[in-house]
C-alpha positions in Angstrom: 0.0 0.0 0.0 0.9 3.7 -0.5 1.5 6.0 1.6 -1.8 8.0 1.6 -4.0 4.7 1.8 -2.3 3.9 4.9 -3.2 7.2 5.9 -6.9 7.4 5.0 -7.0 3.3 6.7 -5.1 5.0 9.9 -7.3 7.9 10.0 -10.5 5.6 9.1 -9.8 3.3 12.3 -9.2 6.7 15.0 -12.5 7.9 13.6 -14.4 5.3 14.1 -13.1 4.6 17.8 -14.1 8.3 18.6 -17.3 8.1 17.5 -17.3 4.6 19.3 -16.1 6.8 22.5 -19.3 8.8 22.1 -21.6 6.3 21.5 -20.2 4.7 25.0 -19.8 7.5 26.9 -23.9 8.8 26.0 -25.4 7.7 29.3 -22.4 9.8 31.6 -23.5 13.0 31.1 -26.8 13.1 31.3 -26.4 16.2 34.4 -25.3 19.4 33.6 -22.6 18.5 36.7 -22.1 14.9 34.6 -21.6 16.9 31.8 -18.7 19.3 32.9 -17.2 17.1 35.6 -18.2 13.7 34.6 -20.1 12.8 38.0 -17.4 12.4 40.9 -15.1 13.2 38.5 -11.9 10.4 36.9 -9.0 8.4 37.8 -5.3 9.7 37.4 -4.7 8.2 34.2 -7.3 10.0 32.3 -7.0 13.0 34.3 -3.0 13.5 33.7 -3.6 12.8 30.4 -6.4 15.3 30.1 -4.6 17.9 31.1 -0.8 17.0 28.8 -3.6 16.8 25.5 -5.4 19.9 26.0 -2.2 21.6 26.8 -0.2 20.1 23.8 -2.0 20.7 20.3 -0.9 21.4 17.1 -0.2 24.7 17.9 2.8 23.1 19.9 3.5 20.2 17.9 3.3 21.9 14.3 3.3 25.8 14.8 5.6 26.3 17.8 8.1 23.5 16.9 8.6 24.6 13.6 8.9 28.8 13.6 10.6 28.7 17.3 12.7 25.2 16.7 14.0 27.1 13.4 14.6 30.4 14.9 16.5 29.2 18.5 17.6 25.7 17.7 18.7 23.4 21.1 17.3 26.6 22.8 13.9 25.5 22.4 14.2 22.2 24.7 14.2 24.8 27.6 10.6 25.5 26.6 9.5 21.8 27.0 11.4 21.5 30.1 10.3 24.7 31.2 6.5 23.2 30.0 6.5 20.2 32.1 8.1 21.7 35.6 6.4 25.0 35.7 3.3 24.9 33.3 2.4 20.9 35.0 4.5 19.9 37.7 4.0 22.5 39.9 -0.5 23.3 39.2 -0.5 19.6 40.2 1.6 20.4 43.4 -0.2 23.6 44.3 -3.3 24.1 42.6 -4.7 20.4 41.6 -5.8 19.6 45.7 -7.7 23.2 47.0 -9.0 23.4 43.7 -10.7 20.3 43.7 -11.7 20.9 47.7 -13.0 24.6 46.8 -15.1 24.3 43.7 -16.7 21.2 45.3 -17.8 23.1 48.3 -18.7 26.3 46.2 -20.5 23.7 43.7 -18.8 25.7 41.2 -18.4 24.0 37.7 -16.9 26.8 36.2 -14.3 28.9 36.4 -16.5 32.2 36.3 -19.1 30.4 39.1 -15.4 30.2 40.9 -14.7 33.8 41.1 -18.3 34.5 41.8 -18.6 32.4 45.0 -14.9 33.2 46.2 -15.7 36.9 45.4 -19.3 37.9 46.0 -19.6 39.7 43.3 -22.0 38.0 40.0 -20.7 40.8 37.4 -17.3 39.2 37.6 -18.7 36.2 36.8 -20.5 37.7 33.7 -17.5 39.9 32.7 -14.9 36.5 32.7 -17.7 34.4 31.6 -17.7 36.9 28.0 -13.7 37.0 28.0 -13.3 33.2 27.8 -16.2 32.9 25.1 -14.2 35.6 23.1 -10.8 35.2 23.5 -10.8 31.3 23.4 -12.5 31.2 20.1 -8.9 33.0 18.1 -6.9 29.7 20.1 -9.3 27.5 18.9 -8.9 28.4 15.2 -5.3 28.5 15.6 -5.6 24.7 16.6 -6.8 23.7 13.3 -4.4 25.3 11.2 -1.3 22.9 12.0 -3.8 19.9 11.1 -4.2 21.4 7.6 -0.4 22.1 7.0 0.5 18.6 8.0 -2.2 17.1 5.7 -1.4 19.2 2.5 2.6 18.2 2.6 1.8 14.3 3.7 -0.6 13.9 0.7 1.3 15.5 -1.5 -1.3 17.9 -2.7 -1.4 20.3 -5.3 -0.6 24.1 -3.9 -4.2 24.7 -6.3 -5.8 22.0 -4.2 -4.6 22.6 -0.5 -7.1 25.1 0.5 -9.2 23.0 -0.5 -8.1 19.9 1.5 -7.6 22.5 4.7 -11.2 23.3 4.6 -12.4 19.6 4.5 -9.9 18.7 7.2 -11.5 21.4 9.3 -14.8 20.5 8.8 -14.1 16.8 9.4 -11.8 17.4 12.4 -14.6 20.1 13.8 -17.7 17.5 12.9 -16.0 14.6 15.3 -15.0 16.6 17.7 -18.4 18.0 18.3 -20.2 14.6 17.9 -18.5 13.2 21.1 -18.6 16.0 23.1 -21.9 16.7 22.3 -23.1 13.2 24.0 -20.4 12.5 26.1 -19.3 15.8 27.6 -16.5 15.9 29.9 -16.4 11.8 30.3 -16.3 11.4 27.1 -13.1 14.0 26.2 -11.3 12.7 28.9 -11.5 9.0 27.8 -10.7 10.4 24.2 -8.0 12.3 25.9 -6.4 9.1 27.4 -6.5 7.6 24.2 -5.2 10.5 21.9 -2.4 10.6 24.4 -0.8 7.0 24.1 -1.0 8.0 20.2 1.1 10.9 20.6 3.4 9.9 23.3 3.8 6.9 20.6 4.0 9.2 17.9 6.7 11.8 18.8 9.1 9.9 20.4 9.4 7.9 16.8 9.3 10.5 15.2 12.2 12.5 17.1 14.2 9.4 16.6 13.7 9.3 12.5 14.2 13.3 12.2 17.8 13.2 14.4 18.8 9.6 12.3 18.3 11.7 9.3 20.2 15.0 10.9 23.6 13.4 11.6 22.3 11.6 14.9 24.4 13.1 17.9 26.5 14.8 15.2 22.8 17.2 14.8 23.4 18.7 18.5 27.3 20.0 17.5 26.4 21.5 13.8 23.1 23.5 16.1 25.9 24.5 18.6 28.5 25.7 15.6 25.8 28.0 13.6 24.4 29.6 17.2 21.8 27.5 18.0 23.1 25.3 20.9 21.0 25.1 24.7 21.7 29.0 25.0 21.3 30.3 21.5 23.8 33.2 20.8 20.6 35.3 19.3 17.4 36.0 20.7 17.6 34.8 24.1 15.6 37.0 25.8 12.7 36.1 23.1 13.7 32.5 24.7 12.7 33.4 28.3 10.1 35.2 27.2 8.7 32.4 25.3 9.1 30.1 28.3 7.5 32.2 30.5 4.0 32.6 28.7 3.9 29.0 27.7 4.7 27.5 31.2 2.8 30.6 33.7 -0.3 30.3 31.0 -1.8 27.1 32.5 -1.8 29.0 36.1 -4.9 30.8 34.7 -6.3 29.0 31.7 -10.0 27.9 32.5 -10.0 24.9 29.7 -6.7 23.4 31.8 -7.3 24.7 35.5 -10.7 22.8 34.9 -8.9 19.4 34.6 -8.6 20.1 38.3 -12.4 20.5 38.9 -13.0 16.8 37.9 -10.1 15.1 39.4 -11.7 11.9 41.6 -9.5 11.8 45.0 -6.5 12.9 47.0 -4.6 9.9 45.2 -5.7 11.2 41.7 -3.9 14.3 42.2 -0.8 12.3 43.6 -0.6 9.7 40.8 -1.8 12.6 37.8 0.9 14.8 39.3 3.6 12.4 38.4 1.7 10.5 35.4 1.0 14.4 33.9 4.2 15.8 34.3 6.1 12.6 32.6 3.8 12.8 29.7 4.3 16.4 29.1 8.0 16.3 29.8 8.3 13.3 26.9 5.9 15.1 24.3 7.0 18.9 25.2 11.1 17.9 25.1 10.5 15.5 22.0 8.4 17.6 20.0 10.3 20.9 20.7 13.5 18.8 20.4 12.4 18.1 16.9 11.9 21.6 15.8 15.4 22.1 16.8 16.8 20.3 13.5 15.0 22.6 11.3 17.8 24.6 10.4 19.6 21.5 9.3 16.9 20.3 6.6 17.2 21.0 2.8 14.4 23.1 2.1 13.6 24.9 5.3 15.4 28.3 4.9 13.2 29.1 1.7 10.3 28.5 4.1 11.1 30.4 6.9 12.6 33.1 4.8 8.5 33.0 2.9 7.4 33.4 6.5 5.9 29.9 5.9 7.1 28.8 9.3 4.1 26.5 9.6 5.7 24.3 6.7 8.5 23.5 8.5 7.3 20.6 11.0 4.9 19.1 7.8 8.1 18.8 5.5 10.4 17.4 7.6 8.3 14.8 8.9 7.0 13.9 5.2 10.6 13.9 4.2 12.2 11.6 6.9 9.5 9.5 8.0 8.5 5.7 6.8 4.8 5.5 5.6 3.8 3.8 8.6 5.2 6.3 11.1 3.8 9.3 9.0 0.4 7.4 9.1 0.6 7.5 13.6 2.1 11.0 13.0 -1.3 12.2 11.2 -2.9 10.4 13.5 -1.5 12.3 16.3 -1.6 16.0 15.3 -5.3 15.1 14.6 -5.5 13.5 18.3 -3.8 16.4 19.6 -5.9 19.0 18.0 -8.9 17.5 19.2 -8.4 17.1 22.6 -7.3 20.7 22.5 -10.4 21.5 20.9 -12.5 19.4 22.9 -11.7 20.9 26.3 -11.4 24.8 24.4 -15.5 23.8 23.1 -16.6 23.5 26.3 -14.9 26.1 28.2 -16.4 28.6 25.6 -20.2 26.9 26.1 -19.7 26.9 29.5 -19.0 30.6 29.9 -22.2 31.3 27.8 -24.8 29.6 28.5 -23.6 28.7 32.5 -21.9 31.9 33.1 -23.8 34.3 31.6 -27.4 33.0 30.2 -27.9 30.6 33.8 -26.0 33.1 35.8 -26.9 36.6 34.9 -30.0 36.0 32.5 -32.3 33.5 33.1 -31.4 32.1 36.9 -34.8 29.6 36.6 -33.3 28.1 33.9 -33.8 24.4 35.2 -30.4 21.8 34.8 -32.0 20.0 32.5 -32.4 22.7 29.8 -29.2 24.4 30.8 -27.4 20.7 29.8 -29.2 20.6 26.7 -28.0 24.6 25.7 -24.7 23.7 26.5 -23.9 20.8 24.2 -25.5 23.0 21.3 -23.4 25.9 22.3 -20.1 23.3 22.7 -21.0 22.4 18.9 -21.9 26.1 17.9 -18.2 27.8 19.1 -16.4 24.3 17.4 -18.2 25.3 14.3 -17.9 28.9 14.4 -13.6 28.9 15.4 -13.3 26.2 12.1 -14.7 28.9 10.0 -12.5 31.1 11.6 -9.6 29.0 10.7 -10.9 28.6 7.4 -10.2 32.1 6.6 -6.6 32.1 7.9 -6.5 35.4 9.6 -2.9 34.8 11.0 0.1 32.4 12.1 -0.2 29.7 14.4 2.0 31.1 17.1 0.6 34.9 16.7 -3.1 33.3 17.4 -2.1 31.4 20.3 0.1 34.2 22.2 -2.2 36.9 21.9 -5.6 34.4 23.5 -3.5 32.9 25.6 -1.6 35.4 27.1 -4.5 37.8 27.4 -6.4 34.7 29.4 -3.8 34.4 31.4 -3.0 37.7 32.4 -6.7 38.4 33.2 -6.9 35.3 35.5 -4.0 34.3 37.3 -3.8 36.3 39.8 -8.0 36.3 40.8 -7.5 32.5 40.7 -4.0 32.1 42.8 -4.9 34.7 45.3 -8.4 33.3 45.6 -7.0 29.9 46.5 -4.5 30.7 48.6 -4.9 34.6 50.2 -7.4 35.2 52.4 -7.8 38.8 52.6 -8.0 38.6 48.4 -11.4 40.1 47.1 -13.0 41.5 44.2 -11.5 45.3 43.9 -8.2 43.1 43.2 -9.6 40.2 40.6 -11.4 43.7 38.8 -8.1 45.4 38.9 -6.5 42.5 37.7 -9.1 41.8 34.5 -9.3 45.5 33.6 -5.3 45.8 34.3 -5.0 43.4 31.4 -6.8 44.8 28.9 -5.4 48.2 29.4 -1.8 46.9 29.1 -2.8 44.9 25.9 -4.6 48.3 24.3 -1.5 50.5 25.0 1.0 48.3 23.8 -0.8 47.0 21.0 -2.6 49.8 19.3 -1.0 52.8 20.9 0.7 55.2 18.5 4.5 55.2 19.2 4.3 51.8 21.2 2.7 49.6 18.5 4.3 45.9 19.9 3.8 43.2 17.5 5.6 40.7 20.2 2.7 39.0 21.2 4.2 36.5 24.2 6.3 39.4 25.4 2.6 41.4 26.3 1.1 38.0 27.7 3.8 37.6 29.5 3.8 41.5 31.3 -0.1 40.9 31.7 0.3 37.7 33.9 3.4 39.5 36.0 0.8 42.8 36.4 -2.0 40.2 37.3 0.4 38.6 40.1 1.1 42.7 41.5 -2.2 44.1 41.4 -4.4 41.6 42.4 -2.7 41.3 46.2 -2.4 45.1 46.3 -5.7 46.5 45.0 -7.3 44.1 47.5 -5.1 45.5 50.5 -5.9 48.6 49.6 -9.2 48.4 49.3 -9.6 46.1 52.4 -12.2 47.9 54.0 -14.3 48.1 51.4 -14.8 44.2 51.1 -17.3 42.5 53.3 -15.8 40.2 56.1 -17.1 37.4 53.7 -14.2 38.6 51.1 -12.2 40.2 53.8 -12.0 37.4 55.7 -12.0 34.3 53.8 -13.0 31.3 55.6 -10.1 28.5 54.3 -10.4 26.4 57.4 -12.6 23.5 55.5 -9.5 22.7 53.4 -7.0 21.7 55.0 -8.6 18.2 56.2 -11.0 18.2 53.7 -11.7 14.9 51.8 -13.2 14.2 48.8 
């Protein structure tokens, strides 16, 4: 057989075990609370890897391993390292247990319903509940793009043809993930999750192998070294940091990650899916990155990167090196990857509409039952409406992602660290922290003189200015806050079981 029919017969088998997954997982959501946290919530296993999938996508594996592999070489292994101790290692450690004790007392399914019971304040959960529906939609087109760039250089398409193949990738890719998250909810994506993520833990560490075989083997790591590109590049390493800092801090206030946490089953989950979570990311973050690394070394490349077509790179390396089997698991994975990613993404955005602000602010009657059945229509409605996004290609991969991601970030990390762990944190400091965020992005972005295009470098200053001025604007408007935000009442946790 070819190359592309063991493709289509690879692709043909994972879609038919996803819809499989659905078609199991019908009967487990039938709650809205089923829905979101899949009753009293899942194991380790399918929690750790619920978490490494929705946090690795083809945005990682295709967009940021190509451009940032290219442009910093060995450098970029610190951002996988980086990855797996800051961005899982250490939520596991200090976020995974009171978050899981907290939202279960506040019955909070959602990160909005969070803020709102921690804060007293409902218009803070309206206000987040809008951000996440809008600023999660740009990261969920950029997810599809890597899918399509993949696809167009493994089947060797015609450059006439590729659009397209893009737009029938996106609407297949969009149409399955919607089907199983539409009946299975949260259940459902995890089990999908635990699935996708023995495909792609399978998938790049083969692939690393082929792509360094075919640079030199250890040879690769001394020709990076001589043109610049060793573990500290001579160019660009501030970029580095930067880089490392907005990828790893992001999942400290990322709803569609943080909620992983809401779900989680017991105190030994979070013990095992601390160790399990960070392993997986450290092997997919490290290889995939690691990969990326080479692309200054591959015939072809420069002309890319030189076209700006940095989310080539990845797609013709891999279609250059790689047996027909191995390309077959790697489609197989970017697709797993992007829908796990979207998966979780589809129902952060629902969530934040039709719990957060149409339950929560517009129609408080609204019984669970109809609720439950609004949300899996909205889950399929913001799938659909960030593929047609993505159809229209309205930037880069890695420009897409920074600018969501880092604005999420910066609007929520502190509201959500401080709310865990300060008591005397209330809701003059989470407003100061959302409206702190978007000030900074205006200014740098569209201000005349200041005009930054460096997208992770503005996420980045938003989540520091989140960590200052939510402890600060809530000491200093102290008296202000009722004793119930003053005054936090924290002593449940600390024996709390669940």
């Amino acid at each position: 057989m070819d190359k592309n029919t063991i493709c289509i017969l690879a692709l043909i088998v994972y879609v038919l075990g996803m819809i499989a997954i659905a078609y199991v997982s019908r009967k487990r959501s039938a709650t809205l609370s089923e829905f979101y946290l899949a009753g009293k919530g899942v194991g380790p296993w399918m929690s750790a890897f619920a978490y490494g999938t929705t946090y690795f996508s083809s945005v990682i594996l295709i967009g940021y391993a190509g451009k940032l592999g290219y442009l910093f070489g060995l450098g970029v292994l610190l951002i996988g390292v980086g990855n797996a101790v800051i961005g899982t290692y250490l939520p596991w450690k200090v976020l995974a247990k009171r978050t899981k004790i907290m939202t279960s007392k506040m019955g909070a399914k959602t990160m909005p319903e969070f803020f709102e019971s921690r804060y007293g304040d409902n218009k803070i959960k309206l206000i987040t509940g809008l951000i996440i529906g809008i600023f999660l939609i740009p990261y969920s087109a950029s997810v599809y793009q890597g899918l399509g760039e993949l696809f167009s250089a493994v089947f060797g398409i015609d450059p006439s043809m590729q659009q397209t193949l893009f737009i029938v990738c996106v609407v297949c890719l969009a149409g399955i993930t919607a089907l199983y998250v539409f009946f299975g909810g949260y259940f459902a994506t995890a089990l999908s999750d635990f699935i996708q993520g023995i495909i792609m833990l399978v998938g790049i560490v083969v692939a690393v192998i082929y792509v360094y075989a075919n640079a030199g083997g250890l040879d690769a790591f001394t020709s990076l070294t001589e043109l610049g590109k060793g573990i500290i590049p001579q160019n660009g390493l501030f970029d580095l940091i930067v880089l490392v800092l907005l990828t790893s801090l992001g999942p400290w206030g990322l709803p569609q990650i943080l909620h992983k946490f809401y779900a989680v089953r017991d105190k030994s989950t979070v013990k095992r899916g601390t160790v399990v979570s960070t392993v997986f990311c450290l092997v997919v973050g490290v290889c995939a990155y690691g990969a990326g690394a080479t692309g200054s070394l591959y015939q072809g490349t420069d002309a890319l990167a030189g076209a700006g077509k940095f989310d080539s790179i990845m797609p013709s390396i891999y279609n250059s090196v790689l047996p027909d089997v191995v390309i077959a698991v790697l489609v197989v994975m970017v697709l797993a990857a992007s829908m796990s990613t979207l998966a979780s993404l589809g129902m952060s955005c629902s969530s934040s509409v039709t719990v957060d602000v149409y339950g929560g602010y517009i129609n408080k009657k609204v019984t669970d039952k109809k609720l439950n059945m609004l949300t899996r229509f909205a889950s399929v409605f913001f799938i659909a409406l960030s593929a047609v996004i993505a159809i229209f290609k309205p930037a880069g991969i890695v420009e897409l992602m920074g600018f969501s991601w880092g604005t999420l970030a910066g609007c929520f990390i502190g509201p959500y660290l401080y709310g865990l762990f300060m008591k005397k944190a209330n809701k003059y400091g989470a407003w100061a922290s959302i409206i702190s965020t978007f000030i900074i992005t205006i200014a740098l972005v569209f201000v005349p003189g200041i005009g930054m295009k460096n997208t992770p470098l503005i996420g980045v200053i938003c989540m520091f200015a989140s960590l200052i001025v939510t402890p600060v604007f809530s000491l200093i408007f102290a008296k202000r806050a009722t004793n119930k935000n003053l005054d936090y009442d924290y002593s449940y946790v600390k024996d709390a079981d669940f």
